[in-house]
C-alpha positions as CSV (number, residue, x, y, z in Angstrom):
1,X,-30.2,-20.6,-8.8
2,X,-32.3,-23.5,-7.3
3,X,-30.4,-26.0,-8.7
4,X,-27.3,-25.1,-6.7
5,X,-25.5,-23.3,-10.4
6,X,-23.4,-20.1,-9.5
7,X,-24.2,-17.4,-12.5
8,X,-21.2,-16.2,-14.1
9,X,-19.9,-12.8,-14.8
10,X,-17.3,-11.0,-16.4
11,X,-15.8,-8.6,-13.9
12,X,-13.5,-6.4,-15.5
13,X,-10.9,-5.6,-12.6
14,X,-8.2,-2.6,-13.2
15,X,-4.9,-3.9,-13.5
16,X,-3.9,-1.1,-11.0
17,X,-6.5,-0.3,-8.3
18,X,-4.3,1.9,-7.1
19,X,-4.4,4.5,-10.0
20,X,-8.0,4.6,-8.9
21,X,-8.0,5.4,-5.7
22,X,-5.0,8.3,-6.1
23,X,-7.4,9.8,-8.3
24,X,-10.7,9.6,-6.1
25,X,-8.2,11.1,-3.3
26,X,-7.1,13.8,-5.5
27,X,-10.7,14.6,-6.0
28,X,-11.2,14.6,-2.5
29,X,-8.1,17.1,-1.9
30,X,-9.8,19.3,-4.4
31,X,-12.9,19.3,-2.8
32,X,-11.3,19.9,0.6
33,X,-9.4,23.1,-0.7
34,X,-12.5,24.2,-2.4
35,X,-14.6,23.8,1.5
36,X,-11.6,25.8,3.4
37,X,-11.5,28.5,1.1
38,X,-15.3,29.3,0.7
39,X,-17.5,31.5,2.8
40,X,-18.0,28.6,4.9
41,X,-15.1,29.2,7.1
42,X,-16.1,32.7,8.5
43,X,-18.9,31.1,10.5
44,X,-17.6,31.5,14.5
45,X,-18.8,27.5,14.1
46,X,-16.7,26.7,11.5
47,X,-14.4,23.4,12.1
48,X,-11.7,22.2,10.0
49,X,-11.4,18.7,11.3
50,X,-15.6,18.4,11.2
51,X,-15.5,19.4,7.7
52,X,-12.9,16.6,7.0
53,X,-14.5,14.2,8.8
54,X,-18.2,14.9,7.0
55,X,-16.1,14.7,3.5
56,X,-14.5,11.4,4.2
57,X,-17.7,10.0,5.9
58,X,-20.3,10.9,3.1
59,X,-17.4,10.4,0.1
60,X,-14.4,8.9,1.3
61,X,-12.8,5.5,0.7
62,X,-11.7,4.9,3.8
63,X,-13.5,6.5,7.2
64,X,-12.3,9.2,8.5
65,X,-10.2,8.2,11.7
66,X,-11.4,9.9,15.2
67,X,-8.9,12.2,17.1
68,X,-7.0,12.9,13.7
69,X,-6.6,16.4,12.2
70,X,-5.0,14.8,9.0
71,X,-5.6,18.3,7.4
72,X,-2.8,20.2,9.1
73,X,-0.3,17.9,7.1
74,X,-1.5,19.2,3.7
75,X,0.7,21.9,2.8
76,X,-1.0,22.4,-0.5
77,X,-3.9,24.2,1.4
78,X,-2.1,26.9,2.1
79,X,-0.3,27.9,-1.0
80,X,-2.7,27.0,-3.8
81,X,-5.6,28.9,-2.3
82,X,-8.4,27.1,-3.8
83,X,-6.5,26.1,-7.3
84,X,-5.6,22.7,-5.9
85,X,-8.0,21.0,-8.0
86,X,-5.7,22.4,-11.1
87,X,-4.0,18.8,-10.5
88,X,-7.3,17.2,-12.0
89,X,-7.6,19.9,-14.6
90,X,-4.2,19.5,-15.9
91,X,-4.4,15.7,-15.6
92,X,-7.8,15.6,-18.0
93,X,-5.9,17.8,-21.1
94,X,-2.8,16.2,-20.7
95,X,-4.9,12.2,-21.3
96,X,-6.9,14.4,-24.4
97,X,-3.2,15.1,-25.3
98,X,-2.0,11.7,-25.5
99,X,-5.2,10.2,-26.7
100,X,-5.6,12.4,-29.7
101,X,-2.1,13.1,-30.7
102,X,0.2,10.0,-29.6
103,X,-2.1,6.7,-28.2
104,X,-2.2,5.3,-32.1
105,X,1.7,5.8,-32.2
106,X,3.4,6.9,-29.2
107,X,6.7,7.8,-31.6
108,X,5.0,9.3,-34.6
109,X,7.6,11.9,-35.8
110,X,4.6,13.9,-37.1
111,X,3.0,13.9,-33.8
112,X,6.0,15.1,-32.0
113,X,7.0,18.2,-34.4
114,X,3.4,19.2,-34.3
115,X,3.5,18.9,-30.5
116,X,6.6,20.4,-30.3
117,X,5.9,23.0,-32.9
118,X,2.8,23.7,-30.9
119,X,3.7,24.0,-27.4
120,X,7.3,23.0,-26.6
121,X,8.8,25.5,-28.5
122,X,7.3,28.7,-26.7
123,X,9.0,27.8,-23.4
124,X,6.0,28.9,-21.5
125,X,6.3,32.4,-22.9
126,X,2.4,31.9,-25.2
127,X,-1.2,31.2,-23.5
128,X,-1.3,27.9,-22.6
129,X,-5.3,27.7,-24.2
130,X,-4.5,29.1,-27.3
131,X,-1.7,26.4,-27.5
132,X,-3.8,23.6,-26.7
133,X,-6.6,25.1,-28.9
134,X,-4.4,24.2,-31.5
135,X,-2.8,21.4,-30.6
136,X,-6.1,19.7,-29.8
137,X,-7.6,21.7,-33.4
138,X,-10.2,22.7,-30.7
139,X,-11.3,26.6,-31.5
140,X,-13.6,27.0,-28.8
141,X,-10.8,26.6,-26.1
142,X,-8.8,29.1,-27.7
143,X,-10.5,31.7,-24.9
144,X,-9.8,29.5,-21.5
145,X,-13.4,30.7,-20.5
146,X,-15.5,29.3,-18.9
147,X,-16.9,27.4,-21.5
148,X,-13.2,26.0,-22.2
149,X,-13.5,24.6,-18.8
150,X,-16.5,23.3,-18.4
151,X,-15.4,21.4,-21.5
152,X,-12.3,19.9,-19.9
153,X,-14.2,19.3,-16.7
154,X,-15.9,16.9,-19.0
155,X,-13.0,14.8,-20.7
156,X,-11.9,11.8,-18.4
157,X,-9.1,12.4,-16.2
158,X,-7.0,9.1,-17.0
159,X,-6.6,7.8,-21.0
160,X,-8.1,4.6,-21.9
161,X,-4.6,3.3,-23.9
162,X,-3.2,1.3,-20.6
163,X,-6.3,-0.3,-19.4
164,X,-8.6,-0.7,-22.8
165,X,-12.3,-0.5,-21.3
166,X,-11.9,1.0,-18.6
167,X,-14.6,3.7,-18.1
């Protein structure tokens, strides 16, 4: 102000910046897989290393570095075919998981036998929505529609338990 005072503010900083930014560059990946493996790339015009660079200049954290083809390094691009964004996916049910079931009490024998009961048990061998439709009591997942994932594409990717506050 005029009189020279400097206003204070809480700032609320993440204990681990780092978490952060792995998960803004995981949503970058996904979005990346999702440009190479849409319509876009059947235009005689179509470049890879443009596309990267537009992504990284409009949404990146860190500009995208002239002369680089970064992209040919990411494996993932070939095998996943689109899917890579499932790391995101499976990263937001797996924080509703710990936040409903185990954040309160990370060792709660109930907890575990129902989880275990629930999911552990099948070995892989029972739809994975119809067992987190139960675990999570959630019905309406039981389908893995598209309703199912438009409602995990709303949950937040990383639980609140480490860093209280955080979102």
């Amino acid at each position: 102000d005029i009189n020279g005072n400097v206003p204070t503010t809480s700032i609320q900083h993440h204990e681990d910046p780092c978490r952060s930014i792995d998960t803004h560059t995981q949503i970058l990946l996904a979005s990346l897989d999702q440009i190479y493996h849409s319509p876009i790339v059947l235009s005689p015009n179509f470049d890879s290393t443009a596309a990267l660079a537009r992504l990284y200049e409009t949404h990146g954290l860190i500009p995208y570095v002239p002369g680089t083809s970064w992209q040919t390094q990411f494996g993932h691009l070939f095998g996943y075919g689109a899917t890579y964004y499932s790391y995101l996916f499976d990263r937001a049910i797996a924080s509703r998981v710990w936040r409903k079931l185990f954040a309160h009490d990370p060792l709660d024998r109930q907890m575990g036998e129902h989880y275990k009961s629930e999911v552990l048990k099948y070995g892989g061998g029972r739809d994975p929505w119809k067992m987190i439709s139960t675990l999570l009591d959630a019905p309406g997942m039981e389908r893995g529609d598209a309703e199912a994932m438009a409602e995990v594409g709303k949950w937040k990717i990383e639980d609140e338990v480490s860093v209280p506050g955080r979102h």
